[in-house]
FILORO-904857 format. One record per residue (C-alpha): y, z, x; residue in one letter; residue number from 1. Coordinates in Angstrom, 2 decimals. Example, Ala and Ser with C-alpha at 12.3 -4.5 7.8 and 13.67 -1.06 7.14 Angstrom:
2
((-4.50; 7.80; 12.30); A; 1)
((-1.06; 7.14; 13.67); S; 2)
This chain:
104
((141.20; 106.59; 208.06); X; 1)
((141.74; 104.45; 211.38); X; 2)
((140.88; 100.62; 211.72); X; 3)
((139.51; 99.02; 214.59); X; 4)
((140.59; 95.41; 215.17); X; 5)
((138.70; 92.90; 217.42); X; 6)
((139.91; 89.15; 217.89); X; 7)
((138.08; 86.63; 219.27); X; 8)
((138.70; 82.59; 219.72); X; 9)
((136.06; 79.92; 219.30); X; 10)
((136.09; 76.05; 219.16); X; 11)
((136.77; 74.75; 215.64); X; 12)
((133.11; 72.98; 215.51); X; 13)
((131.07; 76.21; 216.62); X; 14)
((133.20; 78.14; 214.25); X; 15)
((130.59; 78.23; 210.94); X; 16)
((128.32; 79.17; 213.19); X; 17)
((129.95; 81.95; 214.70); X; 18)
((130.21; 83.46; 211.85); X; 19)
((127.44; 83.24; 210.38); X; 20)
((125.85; 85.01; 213.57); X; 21)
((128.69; 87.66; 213.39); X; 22)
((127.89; 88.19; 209.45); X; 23)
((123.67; 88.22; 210.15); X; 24)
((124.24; 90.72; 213.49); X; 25)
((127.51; 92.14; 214.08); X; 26)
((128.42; 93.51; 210.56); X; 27)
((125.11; 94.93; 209.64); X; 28)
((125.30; 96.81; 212.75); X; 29)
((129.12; 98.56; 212.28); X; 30)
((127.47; 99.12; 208.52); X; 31)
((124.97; 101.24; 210.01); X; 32)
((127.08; 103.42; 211.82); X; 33)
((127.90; 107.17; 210.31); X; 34)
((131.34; 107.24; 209.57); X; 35)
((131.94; 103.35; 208.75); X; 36)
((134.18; 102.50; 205.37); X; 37)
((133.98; 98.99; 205.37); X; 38)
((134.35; 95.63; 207.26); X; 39)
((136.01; 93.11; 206.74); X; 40)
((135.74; 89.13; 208.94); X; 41)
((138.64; 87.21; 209.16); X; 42)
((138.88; 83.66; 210.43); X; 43)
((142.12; 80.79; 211.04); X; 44)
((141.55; 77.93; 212.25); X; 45)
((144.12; 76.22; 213.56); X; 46)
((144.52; 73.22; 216.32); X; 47)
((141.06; 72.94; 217.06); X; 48)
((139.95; 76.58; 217.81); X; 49)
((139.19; 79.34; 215.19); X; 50)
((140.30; 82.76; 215.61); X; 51)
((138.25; 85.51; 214.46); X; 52)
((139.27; 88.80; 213.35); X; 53)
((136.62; 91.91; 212.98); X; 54)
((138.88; 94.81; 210.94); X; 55)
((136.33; 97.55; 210.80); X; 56)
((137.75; 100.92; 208.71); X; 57)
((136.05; 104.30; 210.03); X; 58)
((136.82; 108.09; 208.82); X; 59)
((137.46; 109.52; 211.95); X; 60)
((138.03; 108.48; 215.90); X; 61)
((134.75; 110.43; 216.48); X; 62)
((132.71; 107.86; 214.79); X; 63)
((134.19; 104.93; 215.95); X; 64)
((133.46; 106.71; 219.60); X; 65)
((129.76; 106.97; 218.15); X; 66)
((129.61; 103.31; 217.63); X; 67)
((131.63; 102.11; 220.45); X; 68)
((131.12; 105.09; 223.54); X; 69)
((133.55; 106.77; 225.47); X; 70)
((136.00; 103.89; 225.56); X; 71)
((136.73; 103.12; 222.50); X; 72)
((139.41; 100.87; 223.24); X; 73)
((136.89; 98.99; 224.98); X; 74)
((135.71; 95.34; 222.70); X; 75)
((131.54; 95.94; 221.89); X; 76)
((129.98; 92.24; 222.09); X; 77)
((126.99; 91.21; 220.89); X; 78)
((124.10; 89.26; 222.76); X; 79)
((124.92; 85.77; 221.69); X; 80)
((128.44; 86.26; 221.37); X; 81)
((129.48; 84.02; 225.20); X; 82)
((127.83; 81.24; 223.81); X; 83)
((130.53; 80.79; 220.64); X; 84)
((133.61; 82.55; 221.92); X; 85)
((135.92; 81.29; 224.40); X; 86)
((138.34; 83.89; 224.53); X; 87)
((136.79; 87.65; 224.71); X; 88)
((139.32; 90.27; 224.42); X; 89)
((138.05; 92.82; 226.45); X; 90)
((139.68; 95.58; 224.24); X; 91)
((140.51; 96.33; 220.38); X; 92)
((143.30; 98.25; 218.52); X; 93)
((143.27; 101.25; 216.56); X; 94)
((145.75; 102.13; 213.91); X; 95)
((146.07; 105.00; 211.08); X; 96)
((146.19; 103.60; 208.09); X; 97)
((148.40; 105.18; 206.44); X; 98)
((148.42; 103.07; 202.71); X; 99)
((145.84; 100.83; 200.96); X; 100)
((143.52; 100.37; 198.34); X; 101)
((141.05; 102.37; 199.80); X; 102)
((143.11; 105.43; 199.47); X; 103)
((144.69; 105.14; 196.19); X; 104)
């Protein structure tokens, strides 16, 4: 199993907002994808901004390269995503995961 992690900053006042969008577009869509175990949405806020945290789980790096292309180190963003987000990580992080729930 590998997970994908995406982080992204927004202002503290567009945060409910943000994630609402992400939970209406942005899940549904890694959902859909062959190969996808789960997502998760994680959010801090902290000092006026909100960071965000996508942790998507996927069965192989061959469907996470389905969902994301050839570059799958490369962040995907959604349409709307410039007007919430002031800090876009251009690129994610993959790890094995090598112990959790979902493999007990």
């Amino acid at each position: 199993m590998i997970m994908r992690i995406w982080h992204g900053v927004s202002e503290e006042a567009l945060s409910d907002a943000y994630g609402q969008y992400i939970e209406e577009t942005g899940i549904p869509m890694y959902q859909a994808h062959k190969g996808n175990l789960g997502v998760y949405l994680l959010r801090r806020i902290k000092d006026g901004k909100a960071e965000f945290y996508l942790l998507s789980m996927w069965d192989s790096y061959e469907a996470i390269q389905a969902f994301a292309g050839p570059d799958i180190d490369k962040a995907t963003f959604f349409d709307k995503d410039k007007d919430y987000l002031i800090e876009m990580e251009p690129n994610v992080s993959h790890f094995e995961v090598l112990m959790g729930p979902e493999l007990e």
